[in-house]
N, C-alpha and C positions, 0 to 999 in steps of 0.2 A: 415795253409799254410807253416810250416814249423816245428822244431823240436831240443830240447836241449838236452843234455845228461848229467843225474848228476850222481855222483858215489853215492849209498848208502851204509852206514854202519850201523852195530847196537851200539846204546848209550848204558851208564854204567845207564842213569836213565830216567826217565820217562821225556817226554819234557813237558814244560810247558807255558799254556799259556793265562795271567791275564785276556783278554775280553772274553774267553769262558768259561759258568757256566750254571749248568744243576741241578734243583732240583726235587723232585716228581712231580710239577704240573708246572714248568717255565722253560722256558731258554733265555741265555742273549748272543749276542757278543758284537763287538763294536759297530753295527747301531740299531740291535733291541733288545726288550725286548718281551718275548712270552711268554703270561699265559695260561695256561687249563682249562675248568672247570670240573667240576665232573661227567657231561658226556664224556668227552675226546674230547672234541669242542674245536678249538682255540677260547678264549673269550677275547684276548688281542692281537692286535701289536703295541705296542711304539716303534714311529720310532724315535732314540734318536740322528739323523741328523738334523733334522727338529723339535722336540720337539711335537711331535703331533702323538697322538692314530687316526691309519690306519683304526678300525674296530667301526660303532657304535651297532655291538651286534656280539653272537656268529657265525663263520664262521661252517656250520651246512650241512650234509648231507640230502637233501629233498627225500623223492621216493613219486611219484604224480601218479594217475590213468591214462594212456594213453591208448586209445580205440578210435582211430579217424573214421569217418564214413567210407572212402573207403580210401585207398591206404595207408596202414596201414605203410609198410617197408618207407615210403615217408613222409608221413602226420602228422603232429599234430597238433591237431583242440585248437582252441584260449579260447571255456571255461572251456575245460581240463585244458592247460597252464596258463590262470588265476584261478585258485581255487585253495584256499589254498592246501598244499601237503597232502596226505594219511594217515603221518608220517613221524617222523624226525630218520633216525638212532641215537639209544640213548644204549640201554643197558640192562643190567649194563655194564661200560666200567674198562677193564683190562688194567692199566697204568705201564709201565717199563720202566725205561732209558734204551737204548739197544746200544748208542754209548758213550764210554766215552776218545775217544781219544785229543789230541790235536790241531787237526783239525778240527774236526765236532762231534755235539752232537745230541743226539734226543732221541723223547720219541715215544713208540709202543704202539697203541690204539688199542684193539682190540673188535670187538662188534659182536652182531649176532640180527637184525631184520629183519623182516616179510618173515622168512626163508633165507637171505643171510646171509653169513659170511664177513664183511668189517673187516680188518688192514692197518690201515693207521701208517706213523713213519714221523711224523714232526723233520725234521730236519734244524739242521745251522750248518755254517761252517765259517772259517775264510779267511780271505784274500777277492780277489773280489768275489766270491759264497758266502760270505757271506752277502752280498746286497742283499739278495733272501729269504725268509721264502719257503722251499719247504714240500711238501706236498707227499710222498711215497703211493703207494695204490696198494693193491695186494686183489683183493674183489673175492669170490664166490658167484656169481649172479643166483639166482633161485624166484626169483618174476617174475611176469609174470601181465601182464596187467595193467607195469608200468614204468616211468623211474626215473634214478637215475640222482640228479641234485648237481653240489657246489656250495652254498648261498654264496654269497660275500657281507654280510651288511658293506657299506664303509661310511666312516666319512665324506668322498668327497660328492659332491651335484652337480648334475650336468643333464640338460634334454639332453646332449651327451654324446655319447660314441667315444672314436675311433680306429677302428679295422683293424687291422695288415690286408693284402691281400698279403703279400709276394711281389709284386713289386709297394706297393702302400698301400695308408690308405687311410679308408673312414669314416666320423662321420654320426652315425646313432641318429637319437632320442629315443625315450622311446619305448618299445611295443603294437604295435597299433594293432589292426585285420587283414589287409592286410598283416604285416610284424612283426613276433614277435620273430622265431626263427631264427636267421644269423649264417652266417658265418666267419671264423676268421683262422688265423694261428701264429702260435706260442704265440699271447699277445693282450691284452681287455687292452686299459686303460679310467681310467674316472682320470680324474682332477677336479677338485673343480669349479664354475661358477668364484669365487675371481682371478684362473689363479696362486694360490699361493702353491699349492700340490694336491696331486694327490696319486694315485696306480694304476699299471700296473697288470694285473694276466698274470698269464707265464703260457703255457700249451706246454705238447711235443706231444699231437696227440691227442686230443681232437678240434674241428674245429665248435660246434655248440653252441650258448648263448642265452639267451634273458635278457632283459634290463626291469626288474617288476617296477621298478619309478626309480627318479632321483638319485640312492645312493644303487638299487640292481642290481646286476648282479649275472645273475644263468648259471652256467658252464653245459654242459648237456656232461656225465659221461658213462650213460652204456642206453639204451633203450629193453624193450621186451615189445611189443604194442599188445592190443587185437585184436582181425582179425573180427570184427563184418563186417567190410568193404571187407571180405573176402582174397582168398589167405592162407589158412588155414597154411601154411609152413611156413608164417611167424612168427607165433604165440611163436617159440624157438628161434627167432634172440639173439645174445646178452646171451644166457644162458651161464654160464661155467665161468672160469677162466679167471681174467682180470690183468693185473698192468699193471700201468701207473702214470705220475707224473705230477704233478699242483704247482704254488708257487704264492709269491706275492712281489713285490718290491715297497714301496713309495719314494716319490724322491718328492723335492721343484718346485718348478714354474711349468713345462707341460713334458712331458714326450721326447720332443725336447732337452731342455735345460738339461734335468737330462742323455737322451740317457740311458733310463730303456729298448728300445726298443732290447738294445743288450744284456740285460738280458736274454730278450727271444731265443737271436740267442745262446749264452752260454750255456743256459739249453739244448738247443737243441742237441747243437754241445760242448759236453763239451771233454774237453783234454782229451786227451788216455795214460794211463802211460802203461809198460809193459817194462820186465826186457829183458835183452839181455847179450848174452857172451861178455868178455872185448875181442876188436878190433881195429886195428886202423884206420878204418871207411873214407873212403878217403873225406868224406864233412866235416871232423871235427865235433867237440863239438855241434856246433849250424849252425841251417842252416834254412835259409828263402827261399822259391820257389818265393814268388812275394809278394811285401809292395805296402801301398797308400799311401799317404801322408795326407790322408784327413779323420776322423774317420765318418763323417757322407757321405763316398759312401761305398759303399758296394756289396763282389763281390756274384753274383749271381751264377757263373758256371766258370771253368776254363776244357777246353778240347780240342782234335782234331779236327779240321776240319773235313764234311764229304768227302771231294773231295781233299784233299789235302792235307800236311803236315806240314801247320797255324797249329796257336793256337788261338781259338778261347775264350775270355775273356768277358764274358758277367757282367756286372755291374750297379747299381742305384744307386740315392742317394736318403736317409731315411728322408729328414723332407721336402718335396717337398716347398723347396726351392733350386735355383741358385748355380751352384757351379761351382768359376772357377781355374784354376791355377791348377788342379789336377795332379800329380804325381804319374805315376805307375815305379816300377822299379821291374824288374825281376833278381835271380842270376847270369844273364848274360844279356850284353849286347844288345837289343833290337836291329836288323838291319832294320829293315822297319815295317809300319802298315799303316792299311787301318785299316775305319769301314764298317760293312757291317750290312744288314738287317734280318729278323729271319730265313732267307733262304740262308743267307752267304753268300749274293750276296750284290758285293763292290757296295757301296753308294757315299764313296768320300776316299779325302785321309786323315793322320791324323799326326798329327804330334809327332815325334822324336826328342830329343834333349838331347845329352850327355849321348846317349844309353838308354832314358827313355823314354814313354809316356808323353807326356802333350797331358793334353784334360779337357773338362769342361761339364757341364750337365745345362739344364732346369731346371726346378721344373719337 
């Protein structure tokens, strides 16, 4: 919602910086430590905030046999998505460090099974992106009569999930018959049944999961379904050229207290740097369009009216809990507000005070 201006120059030496380290098969910053194994699986995260290993086995690429009876582009039948996968992408895997700057490091995996090509570049970085193990993928997909799924074996335990909905969260249980593959947006998190840690998975366009027991969750990645159930066109869904990115954040007590939640908003929406001629820029240096005063609301939309020349500010808050005392301030002083309803039609009035917002929320 706003924007700073640094000057950059170029240094006499290379910057340097002690929590980021990168070897053949590991990397470390200041929150985690990341192993590989010799397939090119993450097989380690030590969250070194917490003292406690994220993963109780390798974090693994499944492709499983999908072929559901009818409504193939739609469908997938429950003892496909229970039975073990087809195979695991494995290799032999091609390992390179491929970043070694003072910012962010990572290593490039690269594989070829059952005719696709997977590279994947596990990377970290420093500062707040580095609370994040992310996950890079740029896959040529040519299976067919199957989907591509990311195993999340967690060290957490837990018969709930609770999944992002964008203006709202819902805890689901395990995968049943009637319900096994959901829906999600931006972040899956399980915490521990203890209430004492946890892991959030961060996804930026991936929106479907299932929950295999208390401690897996499987990301679902790329899909081409067999068409026994007919509709013969669908049988090439999903072929061809894909990237996209996945990551993972642990945090202490619940994903409320730790607000991993806006890890996922970050990945999603990460800063935009880009250079510009020197000006003298009439907003100056640094410039805010609108602040909260509050980190757990969160703006949903900021825009035009359709009918008039409001701005209309749509907002929630993330731990459906109570929120009051809220503070919005805009870089100019606020003359009037109303709230209105999803058709911007005024409901009541709202209150104004010292050219700012006040206002407060439900759960």
């Amino acid at each position: 919602m706003g924007y700073a201006v640094y000057s950059v120059r170029p240094a006499n030496h290379e910057a340097e910086n002690s929590s980021l380290h990168v070897s053949q098969n590991s990397l470390e910053n200041q929150y985690y430590r990341v192993t590989l194994d010799k397939n090119g699986d993450i097989a380690s995260i030590f969250d070194k905030q917490i003292h406690k290993e994220l993963l109780a086995g390798p974090m693994r690429l499944a492709i499983s046999y999908d072929n559901p009876e009818q409504w193939p582009a739609w469908n997938m039948d429950w003892d496909q998505e229970q039975a073990a996968p087809r195979e695991y992408v494995s290799g032999p895997a091609t390992i390179r460090i491929v970043e070694k700057g003072p910012r962010a490091r990572g290593h490039e995996v690269s594989r070829t099974t059952a005719g696709s090509k997977f590279v994947q570049t596990i990377m970290l970085a420093t500062g707040e992106a580095g609370k994040r193990v992310i996950v890079k993928n740029a896959i040529d997909w040519n299976t067919r009569e199957s989907n591509l799924k990311a195993v999340f074996p967690l060290a957490a335990h837990n018969q709930f999930a609770t999944y992002n909905l964008g203006i709202g969260t819902i805890q689901r249980p395990n995968a049943r018959p009637r319900k096994f593959e959901v829906l999600s947006h931006q972040w899956i998190d399980l915490t521990d049944a203890t209430g004492t840690f946890g892991a959030t998975i961060l996804t930026d366009c991936k929106n479907g999961s299932d929950k295999l027991n208390d401690n897996t969750i499987r990301l679902t990645l790329i899909r081409t379904p067999g068409v026994r159930g007919g509709y013969p066109d669908q049988a090439t869904q999903d072929l061809g050229h894909h990237e996209f990115v996945y990551g993972i954040a642990g945090h202490a007590d619940d994903w409320r207290t730790a607000q991993t939640d806006w890890q996922g908003q970050e990945l999603n929406d990460p800063l935009i740097a880009f250079t510009s001629a020197k000006h003298p820029g009439a907003l100056g240096r640094e410039f805010s369009l609108v602040k909260i005063s509050n980190p757990r609301v969160k703006i949903m939309a900021l825009k035009r009216a359709e009918n008039s020349n409001d701005f209309i500010l749509r907002m929630v808050e993330l731990s459906g809990k109570p929120e009051a005392n809220v503070h919005v301030a805009f870089a100019s002083p606020i003359l009037s507000a109303r709230e209105v309803n999803g058709q911007e039609q005024p409901v009541g009035p709202a209150v104004v005070r010292n050219g700012e917002l006040l206002t407060s929320f439900t759960a």
